[in-house]
PAPA-201043 format. One record per residue: residue in three letters; x, y, z of N, C-alpha, C in turn. Coordinates in nm, 4 decimals, padded with zeros to 6 digits, always signed. Example, Ala and Ser with C-alpha at 12.3 -4.5 7.8 and 13.67 -1.06 7.14 Angstrom:
2
+--------+----------+----------+----------+----------+----------+----------+----------+----------+----------+
: residu :       nx :       ny :       nz :      cax :      cay :      caz :       cx :       cy :       cz :
+--------+----------+----------+----------+----------+----------+----------+----------+----------+----------+
:    ala : +01.3190 : -00.5690 : +00.7800 : +01.2300 : -00.4500 : +00.7800 : +01.3200 : -00.3300 : +00.7800 :
:    ser : +01.2850 : -00.2250 : +00.7080 : +01.3670 : -00.1060 : +00.7140 : +01.2900 : +00.0030 : +00.7870 :
+--------+----------+----------+----------+----------+----------+----------+----------+----------+----------+
***
This chain:
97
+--------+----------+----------+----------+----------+----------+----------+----------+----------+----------+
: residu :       nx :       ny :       nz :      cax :      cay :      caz :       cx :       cy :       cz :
+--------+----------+----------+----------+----------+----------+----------+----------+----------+----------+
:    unk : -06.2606 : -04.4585 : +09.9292 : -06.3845 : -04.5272 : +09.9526 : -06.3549 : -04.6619 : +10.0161 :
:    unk : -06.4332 : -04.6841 : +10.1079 : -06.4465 : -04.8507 : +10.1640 : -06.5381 : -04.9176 : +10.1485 :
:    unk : -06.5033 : -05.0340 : +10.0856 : -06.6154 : -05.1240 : +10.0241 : -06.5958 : -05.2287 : +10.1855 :
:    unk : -06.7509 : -05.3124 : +10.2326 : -06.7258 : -05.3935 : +10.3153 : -06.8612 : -05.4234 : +10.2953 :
:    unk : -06.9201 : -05.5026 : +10.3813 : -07.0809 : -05.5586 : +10.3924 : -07.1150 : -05.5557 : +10.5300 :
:    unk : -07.2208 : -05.5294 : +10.5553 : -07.2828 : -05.4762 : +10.6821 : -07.2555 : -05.6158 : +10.8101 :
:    unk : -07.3124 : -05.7096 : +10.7381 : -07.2662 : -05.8543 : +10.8170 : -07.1316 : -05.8517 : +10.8413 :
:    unk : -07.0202 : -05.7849 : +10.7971 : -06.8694 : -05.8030 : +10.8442 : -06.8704 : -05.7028 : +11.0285 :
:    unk : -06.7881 : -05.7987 : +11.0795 : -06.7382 : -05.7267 : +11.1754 : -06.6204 : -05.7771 : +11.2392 :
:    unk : -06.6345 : -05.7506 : +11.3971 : -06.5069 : -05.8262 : +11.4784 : -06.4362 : -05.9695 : +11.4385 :
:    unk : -06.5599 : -06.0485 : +11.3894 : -06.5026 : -06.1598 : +11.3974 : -06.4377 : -06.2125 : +11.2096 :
:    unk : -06.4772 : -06.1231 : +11.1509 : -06.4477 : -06.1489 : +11.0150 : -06.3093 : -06.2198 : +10.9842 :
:    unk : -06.3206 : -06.2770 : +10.9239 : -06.2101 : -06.3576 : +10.8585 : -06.1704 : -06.3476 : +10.7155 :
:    unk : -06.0257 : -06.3971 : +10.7056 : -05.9559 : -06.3230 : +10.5385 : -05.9097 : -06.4407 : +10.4677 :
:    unk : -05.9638 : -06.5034 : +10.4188 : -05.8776 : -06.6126 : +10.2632 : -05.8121 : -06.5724 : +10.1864 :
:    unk : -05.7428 : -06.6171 : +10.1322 : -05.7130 : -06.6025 : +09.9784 : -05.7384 : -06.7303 : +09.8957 :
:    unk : -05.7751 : -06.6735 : +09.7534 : -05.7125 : -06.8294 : +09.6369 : -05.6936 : -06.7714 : +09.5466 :
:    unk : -05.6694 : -06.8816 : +09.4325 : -05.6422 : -06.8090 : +09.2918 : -05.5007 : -06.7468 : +09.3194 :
:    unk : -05.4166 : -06.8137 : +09.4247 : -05.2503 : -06.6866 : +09.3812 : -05.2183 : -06.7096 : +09.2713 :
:    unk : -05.1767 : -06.6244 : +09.1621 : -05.0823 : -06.6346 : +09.0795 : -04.9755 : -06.4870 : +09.1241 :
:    unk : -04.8449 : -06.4980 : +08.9961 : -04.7424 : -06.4191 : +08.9709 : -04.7760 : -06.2593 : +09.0581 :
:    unk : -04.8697 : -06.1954 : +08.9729 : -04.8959 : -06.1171 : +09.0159 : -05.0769 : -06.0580 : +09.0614 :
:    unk : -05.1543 : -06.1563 : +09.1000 : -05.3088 : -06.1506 : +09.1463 : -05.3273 : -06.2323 : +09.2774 :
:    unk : -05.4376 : -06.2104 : +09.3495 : -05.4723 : -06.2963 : +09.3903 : -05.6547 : -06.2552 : +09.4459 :
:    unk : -05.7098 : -06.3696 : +09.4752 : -05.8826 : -06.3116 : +09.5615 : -05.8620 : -06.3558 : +09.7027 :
:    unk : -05.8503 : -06.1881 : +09.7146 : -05.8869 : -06.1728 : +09.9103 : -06.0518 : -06.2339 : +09.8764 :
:    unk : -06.0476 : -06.3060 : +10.0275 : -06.2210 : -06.3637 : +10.0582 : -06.2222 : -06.2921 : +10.1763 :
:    unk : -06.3888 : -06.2995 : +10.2186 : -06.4019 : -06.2178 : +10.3402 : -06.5314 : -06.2680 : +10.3957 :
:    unk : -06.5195 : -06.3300 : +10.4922 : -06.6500 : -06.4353 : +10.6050 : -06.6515 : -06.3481 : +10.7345 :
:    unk : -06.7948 : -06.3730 : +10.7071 : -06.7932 : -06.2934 : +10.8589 : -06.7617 : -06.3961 : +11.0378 :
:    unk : -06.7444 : -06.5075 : +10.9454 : -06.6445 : -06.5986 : +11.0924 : -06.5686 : -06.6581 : +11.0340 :
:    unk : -06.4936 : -06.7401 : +11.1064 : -06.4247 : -06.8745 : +11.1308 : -06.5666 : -06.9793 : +11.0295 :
:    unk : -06.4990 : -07.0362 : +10.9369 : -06.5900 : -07.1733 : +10.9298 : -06.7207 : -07.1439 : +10.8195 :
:    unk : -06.7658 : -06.9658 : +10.8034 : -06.8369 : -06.9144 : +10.7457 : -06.8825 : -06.9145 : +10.6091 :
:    unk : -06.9398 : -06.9083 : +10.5214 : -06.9458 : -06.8888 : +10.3704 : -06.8763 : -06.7674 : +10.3419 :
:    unk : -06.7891 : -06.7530 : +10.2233 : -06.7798 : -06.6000 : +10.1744 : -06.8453 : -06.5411 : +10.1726 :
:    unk : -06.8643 : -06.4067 : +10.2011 : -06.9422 : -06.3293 : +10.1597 : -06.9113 : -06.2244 : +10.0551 :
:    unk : -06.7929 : -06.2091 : +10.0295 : -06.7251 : -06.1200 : +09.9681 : -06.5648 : -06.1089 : +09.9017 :
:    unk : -06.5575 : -06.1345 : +09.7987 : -06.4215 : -06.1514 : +09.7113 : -06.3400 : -06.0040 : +09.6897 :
:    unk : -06.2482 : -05.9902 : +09.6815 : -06.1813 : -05.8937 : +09.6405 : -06.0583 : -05.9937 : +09.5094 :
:    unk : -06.0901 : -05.9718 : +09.3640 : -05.9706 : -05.9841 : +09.2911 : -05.8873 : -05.8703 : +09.2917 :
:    unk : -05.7625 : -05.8999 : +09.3259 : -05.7165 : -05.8260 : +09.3360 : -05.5529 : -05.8158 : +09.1802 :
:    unk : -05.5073 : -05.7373 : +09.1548 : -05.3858 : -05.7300 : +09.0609 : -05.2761 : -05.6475 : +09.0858 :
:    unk : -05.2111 : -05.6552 : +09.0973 : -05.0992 : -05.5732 : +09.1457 : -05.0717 : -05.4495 : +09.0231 :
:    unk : -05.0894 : -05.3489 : +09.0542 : -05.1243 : -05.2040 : +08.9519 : -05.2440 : -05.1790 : +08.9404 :
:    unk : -05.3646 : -05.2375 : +09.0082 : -05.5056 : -05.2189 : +08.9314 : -05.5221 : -05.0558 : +08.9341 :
:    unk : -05.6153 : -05.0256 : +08.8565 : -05.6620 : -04.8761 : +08.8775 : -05.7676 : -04.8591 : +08.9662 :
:    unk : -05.8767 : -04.9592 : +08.9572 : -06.0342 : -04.9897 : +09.0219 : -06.0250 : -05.1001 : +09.0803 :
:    unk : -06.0785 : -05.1063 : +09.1876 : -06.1434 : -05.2027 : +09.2982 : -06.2861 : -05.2730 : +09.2529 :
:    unk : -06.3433 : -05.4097 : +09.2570 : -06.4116 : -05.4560 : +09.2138 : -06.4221 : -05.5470 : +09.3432 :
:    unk : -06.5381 : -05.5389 : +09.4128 : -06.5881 : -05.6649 : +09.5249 : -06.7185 : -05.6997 : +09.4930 :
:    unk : -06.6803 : -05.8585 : +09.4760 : -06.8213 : -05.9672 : +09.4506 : -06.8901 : -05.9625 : +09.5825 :
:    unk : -07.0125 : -05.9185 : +09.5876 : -07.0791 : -05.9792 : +09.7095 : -07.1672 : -06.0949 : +09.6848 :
:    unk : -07.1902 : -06.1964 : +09.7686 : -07.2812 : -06.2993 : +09.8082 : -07.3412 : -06.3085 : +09.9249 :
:    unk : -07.4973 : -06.3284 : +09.9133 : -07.5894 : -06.3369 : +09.9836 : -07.5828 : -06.2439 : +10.1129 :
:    unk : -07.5098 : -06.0795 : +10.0832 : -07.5155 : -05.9802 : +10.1887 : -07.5409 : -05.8471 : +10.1669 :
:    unk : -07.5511 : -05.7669 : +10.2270 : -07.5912 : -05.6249 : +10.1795 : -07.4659 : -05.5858 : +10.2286 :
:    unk : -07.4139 : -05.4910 : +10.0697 : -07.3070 : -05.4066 : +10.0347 : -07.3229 : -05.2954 : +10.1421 :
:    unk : -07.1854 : -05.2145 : +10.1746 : -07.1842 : -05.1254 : +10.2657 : -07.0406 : -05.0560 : +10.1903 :
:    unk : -07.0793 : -04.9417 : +10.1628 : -06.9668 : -04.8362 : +10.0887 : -06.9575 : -04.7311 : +10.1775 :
:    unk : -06.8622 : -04.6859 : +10.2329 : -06.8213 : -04.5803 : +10.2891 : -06.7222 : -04.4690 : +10.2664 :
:    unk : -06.6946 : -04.3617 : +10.3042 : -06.6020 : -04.2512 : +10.2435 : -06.5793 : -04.1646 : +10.3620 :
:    unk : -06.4540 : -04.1138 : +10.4000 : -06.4367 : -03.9727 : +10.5004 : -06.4961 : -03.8492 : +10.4691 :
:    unk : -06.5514 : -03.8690 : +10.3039 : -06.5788 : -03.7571 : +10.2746 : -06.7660 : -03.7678 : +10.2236 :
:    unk : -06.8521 : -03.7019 : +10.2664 : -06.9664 : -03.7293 : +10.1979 : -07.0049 : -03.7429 : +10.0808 :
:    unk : -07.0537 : -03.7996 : +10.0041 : -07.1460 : -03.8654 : +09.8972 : -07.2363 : -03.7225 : +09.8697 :
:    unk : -07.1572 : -03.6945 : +09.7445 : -07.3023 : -03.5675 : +09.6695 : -07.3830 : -03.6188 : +09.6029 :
:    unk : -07.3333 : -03.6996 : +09.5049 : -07.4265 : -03.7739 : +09.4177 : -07.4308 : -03.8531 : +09.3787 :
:    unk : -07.5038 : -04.0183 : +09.3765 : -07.4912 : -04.1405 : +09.3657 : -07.5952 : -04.1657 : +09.2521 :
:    unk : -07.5505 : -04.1560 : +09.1426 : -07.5931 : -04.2204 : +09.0235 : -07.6067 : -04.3217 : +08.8912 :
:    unk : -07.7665 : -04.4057 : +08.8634 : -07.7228 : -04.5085 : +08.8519 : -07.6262 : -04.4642 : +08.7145 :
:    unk : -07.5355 : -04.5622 : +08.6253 : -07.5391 : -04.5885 : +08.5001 : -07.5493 : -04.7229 : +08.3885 :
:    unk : -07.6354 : -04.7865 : +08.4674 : -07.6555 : -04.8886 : +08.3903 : -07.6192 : -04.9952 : +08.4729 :
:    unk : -07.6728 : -05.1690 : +08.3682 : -07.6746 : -05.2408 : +08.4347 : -07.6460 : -05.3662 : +08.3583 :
:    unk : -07.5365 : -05.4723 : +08.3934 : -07.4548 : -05.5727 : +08.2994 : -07.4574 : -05.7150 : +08.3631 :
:    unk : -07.3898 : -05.7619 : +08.2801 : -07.4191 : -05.9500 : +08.3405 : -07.5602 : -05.9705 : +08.3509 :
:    unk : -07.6455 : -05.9541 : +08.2361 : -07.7711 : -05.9933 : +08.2561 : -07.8908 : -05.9646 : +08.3705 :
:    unk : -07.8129 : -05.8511 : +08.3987 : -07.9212 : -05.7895 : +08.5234 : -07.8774 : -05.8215 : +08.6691 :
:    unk : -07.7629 : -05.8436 : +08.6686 : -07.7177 : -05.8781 : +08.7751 : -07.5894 : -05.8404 : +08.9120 :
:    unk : -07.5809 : -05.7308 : +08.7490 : -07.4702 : -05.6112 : +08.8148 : -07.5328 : -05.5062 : +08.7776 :
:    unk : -07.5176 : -05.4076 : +08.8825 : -07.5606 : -05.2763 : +08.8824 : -07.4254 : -05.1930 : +08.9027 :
:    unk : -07.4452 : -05.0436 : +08.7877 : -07.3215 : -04.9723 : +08.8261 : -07.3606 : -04.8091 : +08.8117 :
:    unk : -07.2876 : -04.7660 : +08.8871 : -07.2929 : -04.6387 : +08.9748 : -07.1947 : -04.5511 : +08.9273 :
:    unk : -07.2697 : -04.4355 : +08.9276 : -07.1463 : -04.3442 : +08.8929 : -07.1311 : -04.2478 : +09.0497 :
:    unk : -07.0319 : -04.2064 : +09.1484 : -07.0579 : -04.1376 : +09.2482 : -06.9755 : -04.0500 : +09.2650 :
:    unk : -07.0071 : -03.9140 : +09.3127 : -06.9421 : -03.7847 : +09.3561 : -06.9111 : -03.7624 : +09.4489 :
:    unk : -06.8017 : -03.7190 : +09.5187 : -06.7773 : -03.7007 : +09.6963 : -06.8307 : -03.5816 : +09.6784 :
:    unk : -06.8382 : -03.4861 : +09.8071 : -06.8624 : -03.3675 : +09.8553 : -06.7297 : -03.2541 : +09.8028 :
:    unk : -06.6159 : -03.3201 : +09.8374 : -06.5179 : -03.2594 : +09.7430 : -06.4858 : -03.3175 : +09.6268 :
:    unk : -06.5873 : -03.3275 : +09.5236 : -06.5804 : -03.2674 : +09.3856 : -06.5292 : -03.4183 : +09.3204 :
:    unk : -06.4360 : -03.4936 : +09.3953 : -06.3540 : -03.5912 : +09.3431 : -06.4886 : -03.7323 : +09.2990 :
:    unk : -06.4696 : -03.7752 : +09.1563 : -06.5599 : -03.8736 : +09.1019 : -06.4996 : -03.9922 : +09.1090 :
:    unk : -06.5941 : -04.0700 : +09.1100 : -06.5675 : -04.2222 : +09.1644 : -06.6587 : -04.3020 : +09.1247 :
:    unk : -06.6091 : -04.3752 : +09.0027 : -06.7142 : -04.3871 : +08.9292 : -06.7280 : -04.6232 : +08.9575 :
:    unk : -06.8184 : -04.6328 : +08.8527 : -06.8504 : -04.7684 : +08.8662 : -06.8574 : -04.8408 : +09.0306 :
:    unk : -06.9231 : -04.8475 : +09.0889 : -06.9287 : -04.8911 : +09.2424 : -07.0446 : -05.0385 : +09.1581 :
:    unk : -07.0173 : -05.1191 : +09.2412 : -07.1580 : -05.2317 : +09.2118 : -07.2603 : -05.2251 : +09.3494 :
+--------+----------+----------+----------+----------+----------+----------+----------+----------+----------+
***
């Protein structure tokens, strides 16, 4: 699956902060000079991918089609939404925000 935001494109740009030992947060602007729009914490071994978006519309993609995108609930005070989703081949993929 590819997580990105519709506002990203050609000109997008990559930060980091927060390095430590073994973490760090990829940032992601859609220019030079831009606000974040999008964090990636990242950990070295993670199992799941987790991207913060700000002030953009999320864009999830897959090589493989989407059978079923369902909600399961919703945390941080209403402010995260989470998903449970199915590819076309069978494989589950769960929690998306």
């Amino acid at each position: 699956m590819i997580l990105s935001a519709q506002e990203l494109g050609t000109s997008t740009t990559l930060t980091t902060d927060s390095l430590e030992p073994f973490s760090v947060n990829a940032n992601l602007a859609p220019a030079t000079n831009a606000p974040q729009i999008m964090t990636l914490p990242l950990v070295q071994g993670m199992g799941f991918v987790t991207a913060l978006y700000r002030a953009c519309t999320f864009l999830i993609q897959t090589s493989v089609f989407f059978r079923e995108v369902l909600p399961v609930g919703v945390i941080n005070g209403g402010i995260t939404s989470k998903y449970r989703v199915t590819l076309e081949d069978g494989n589950l993929r769960a929690s998306i925000p």
